[in-house]
C-alpha positions in Angstrom: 114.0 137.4 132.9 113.5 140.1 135.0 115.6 140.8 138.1 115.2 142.5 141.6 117.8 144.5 142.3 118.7 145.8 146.4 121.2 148.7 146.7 122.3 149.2 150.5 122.7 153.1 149.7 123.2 155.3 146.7 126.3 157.3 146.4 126.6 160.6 147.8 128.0 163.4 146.1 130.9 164.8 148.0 133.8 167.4 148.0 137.0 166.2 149.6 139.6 163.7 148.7 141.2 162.2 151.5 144.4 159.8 150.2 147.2 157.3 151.5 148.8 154.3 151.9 148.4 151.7 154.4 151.2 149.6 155.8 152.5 147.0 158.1 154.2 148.7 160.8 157.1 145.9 160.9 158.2 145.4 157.4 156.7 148.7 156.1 155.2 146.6 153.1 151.8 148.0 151.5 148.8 146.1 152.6 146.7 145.1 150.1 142.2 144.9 150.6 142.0 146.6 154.2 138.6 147.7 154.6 138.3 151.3 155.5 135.2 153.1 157.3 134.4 156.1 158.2 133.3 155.7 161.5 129.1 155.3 162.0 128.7 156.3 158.6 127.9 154.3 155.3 131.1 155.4 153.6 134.3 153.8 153.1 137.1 152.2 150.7 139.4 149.5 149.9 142.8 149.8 149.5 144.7 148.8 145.9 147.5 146.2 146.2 149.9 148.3 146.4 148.5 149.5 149.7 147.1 152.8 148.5 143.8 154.1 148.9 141.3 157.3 148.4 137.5 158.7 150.0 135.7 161.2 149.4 135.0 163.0 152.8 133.4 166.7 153.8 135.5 167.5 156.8 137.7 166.2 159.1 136.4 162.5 160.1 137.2 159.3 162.1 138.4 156.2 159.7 138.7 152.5 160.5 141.6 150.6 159.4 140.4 146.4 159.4 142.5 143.6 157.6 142.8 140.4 158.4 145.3 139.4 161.1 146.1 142.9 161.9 144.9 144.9 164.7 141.8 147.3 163.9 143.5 151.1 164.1 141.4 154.3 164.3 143.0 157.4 162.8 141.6 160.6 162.0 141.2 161.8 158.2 143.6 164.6 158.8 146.8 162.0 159.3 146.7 159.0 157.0 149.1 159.8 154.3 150.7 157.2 155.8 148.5 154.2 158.5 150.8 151.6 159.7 149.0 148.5 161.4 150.3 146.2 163.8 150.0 142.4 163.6 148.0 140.5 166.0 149.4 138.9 168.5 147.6 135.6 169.0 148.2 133.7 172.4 146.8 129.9 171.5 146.5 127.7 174.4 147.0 124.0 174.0 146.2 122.4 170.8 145.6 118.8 169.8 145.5 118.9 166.1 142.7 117.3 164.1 143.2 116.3 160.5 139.4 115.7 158.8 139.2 112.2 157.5 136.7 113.6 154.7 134.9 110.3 154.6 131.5 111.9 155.2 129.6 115.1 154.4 126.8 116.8 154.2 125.9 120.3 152.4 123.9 122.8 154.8 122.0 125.8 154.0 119.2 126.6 151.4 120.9 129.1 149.0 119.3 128.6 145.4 120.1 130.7 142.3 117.2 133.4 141.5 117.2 136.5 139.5 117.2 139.2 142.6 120.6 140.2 143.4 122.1 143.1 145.7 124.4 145.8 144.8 127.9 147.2 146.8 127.2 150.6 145.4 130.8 151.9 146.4 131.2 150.5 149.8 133.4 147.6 150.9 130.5 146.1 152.8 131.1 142.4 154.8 127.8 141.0 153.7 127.5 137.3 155.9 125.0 134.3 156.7 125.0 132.6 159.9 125.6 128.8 160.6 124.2 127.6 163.9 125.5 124.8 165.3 123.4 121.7 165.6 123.9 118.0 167.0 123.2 116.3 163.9 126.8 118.2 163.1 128.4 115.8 165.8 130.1 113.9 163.0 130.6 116.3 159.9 132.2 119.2 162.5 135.1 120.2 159.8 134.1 122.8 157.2 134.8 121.9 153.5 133.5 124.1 151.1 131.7 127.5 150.7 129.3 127.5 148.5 127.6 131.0 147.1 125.9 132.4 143.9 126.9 135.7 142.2 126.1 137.8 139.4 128.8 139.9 138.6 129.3 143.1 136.1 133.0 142.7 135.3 134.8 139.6 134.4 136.7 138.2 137.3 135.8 140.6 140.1 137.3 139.7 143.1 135.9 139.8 146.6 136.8 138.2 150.1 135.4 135.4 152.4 135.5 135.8 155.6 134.5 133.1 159.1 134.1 134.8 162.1 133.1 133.2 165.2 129.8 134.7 167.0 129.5 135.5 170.3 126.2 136.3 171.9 124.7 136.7 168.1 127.2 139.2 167.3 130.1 138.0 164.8 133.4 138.4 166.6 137.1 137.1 166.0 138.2 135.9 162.7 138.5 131.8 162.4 141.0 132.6 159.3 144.2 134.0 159.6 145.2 135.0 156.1 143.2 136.9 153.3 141.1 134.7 151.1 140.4 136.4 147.9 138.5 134.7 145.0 137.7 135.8 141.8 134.6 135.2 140.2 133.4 134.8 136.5 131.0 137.7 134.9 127.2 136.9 134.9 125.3 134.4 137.0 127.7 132.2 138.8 127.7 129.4 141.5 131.2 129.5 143.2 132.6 127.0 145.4 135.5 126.9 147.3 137.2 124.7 149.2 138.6 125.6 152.3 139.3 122.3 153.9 143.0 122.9 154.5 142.6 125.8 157.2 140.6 122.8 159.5 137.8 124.9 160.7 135.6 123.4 163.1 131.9 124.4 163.7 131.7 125.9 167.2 129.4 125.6 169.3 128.0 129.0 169.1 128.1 128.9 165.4 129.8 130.8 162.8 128.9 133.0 160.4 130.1 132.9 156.6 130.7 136.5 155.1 131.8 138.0 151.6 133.5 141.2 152.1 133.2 143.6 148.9 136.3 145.3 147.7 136.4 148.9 146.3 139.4 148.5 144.1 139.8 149.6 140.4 139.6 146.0 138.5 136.2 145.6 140.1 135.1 148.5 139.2 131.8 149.4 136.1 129.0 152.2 135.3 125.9 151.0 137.0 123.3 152.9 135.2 118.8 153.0 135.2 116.5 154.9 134.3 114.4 157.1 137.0 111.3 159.1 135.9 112.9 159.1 132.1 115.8 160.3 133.0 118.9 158.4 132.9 121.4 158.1 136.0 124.8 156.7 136.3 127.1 155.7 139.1 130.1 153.8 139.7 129.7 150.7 141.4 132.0 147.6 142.0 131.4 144.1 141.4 130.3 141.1 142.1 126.4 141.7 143.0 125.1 139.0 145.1 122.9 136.5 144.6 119.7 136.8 147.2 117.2 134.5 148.5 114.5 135.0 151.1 114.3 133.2 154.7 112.2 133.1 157.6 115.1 133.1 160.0 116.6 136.6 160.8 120.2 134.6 159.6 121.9 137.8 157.8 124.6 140.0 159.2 126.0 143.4 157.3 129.2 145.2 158.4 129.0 149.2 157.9 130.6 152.1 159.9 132.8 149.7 162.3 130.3 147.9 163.4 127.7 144.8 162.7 124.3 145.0 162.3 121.7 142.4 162.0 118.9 142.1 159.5 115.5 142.3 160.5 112.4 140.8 158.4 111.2 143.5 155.5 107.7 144.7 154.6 107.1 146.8 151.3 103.6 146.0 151.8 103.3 145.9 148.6 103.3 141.8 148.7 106.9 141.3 147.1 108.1 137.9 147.5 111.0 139.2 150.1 107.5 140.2 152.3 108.0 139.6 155.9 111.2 137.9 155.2 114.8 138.7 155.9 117.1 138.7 152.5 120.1 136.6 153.0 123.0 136.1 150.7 122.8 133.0 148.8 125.1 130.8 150.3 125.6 127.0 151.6 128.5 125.3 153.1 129.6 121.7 153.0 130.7 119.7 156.3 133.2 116.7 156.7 134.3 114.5 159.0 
């Protein structure tokens, strides 16, 4: 059947190697999957598990250091042999616990399997769909499962979820606090995951569900097409992602240090994805 394939951007060709390792600055153990930007530009990296990382950069530039439950550190290209990052420190007022009874649910969200899919390229992008909150959630407020649709290169590329809260329809502050990495199976795939024990509640300003790409060697296979009859290749990193097509402007990416929301697309060339936003395939279940 044939497929529509998205790229966010092509790979550029470039001339220096910048490399490191990336650390906590307490125990001085590597960090494994921190996202790494260059900062306001579409390039950036993942660190390996044993911390360790490389990019390709022309001159002298700004990086961003993100990982979950650490706090975000800028550093310039020059001096990251080795990037120590410091825990958060989270304050938490007082809490009444909540344990889900699970005697109710209901699955929210659209996402259905279809042959267009979109591609990394080489960047760790955070590719997300937001949940608003309604009142019919009143009673189902605890989220259960994640529920999303992949098509991936290599067998058992792994990737990242990620909730973040959203604050004045920007996401903000991670609802996680450790790193949830899931592998999935090569080809087309529905993937769900349970993540009923970290007792998320829905807030009221919603959340938004993302997968983060990682840039790391296991994910890693030769994307190639053909362009004019000539053949090009590229490396690339799996999973691709399942795409649908929505009328609501429900899709967030995360490039350059920063969030940016998707607006509706017109190829006018009348494509099914025509005055639609693409979203990533995903649903999510709510209990009680």
């Amino acid at each position: 059947m044939k497929q529509s394939i998205f790229l966010f951007l092509i790979s550029l060709s470039l001339s220096a190697q910048v490399k490191g390792v990336v650390k906590d600055s307490i125990s001085g153990e590597p960090i494994p999957f921190v996202n790494i930007w260059v900062e306001n530009e579409n390039i950036g990296t993942t660190s390996e598990k044993n911390g360790s990382f490389k990019l390709d950069i022309k001159e002298e530039k700004v990086l961003i250091f993100s990982a979950l439950g650490y706090e975000t550190r800028m550093i310039k290209s020059t001096k990251v042999e080795s990037v120590y990052l410091t825990q958060k420190v989270i304050q938490l007022e007082e809490i009444v616990l909540e344990i889900p009874k699970q005697t109710k649910e209901i699955e929210i969200g659209d996402a259905k399997k279809i042959h267009h899919k979109l591609l990394s390229g080489d960047k760790p992008w955070i590719y997300g769909k937001l949940f608003s909150y309604k009142e019919e959630y009143n009673k189902t407020l605890f989220l259960k499962n994640i529920i999303f649709y992949s098509d991936s290169e290599v067998k058992n590329a792994k990737l990242k979820i990620r909730i973040f809260e959203v604050k004045d329809s920007v996401p903000t502050d991670d609802l996680l606090y450790e790193d949830v990495i899931v592998s999935v199976k090569k080809g087309m795939k529905k993937n769900k995951l349970d993540v009923s024990k970290y007792n998320i509640k829905i807030p009221k300003s919603g959340f938004l569900i993302g997968l983060e790409w990682l840039i790391i060697d296991e994910n890693k296979y030769d994307f190639t097409y053909t362009e004019k009859k000539i053949k090009k290749s590229f490396i690339y990193y799996a999973p691709s992602l399942i795409v649908n097509y929505s009328e609501e402007e429900s899709a967030y990416h995360y490039s350059g240090g920063k969030w940016i929301k998707s607006k509706k697309y017109d190829s006018k060339q009348n494509k099914p994805w025509d005055k639609k936003v693409i979203v990533p395939a995903i649903n999510i279940t709510l209990t009680n």
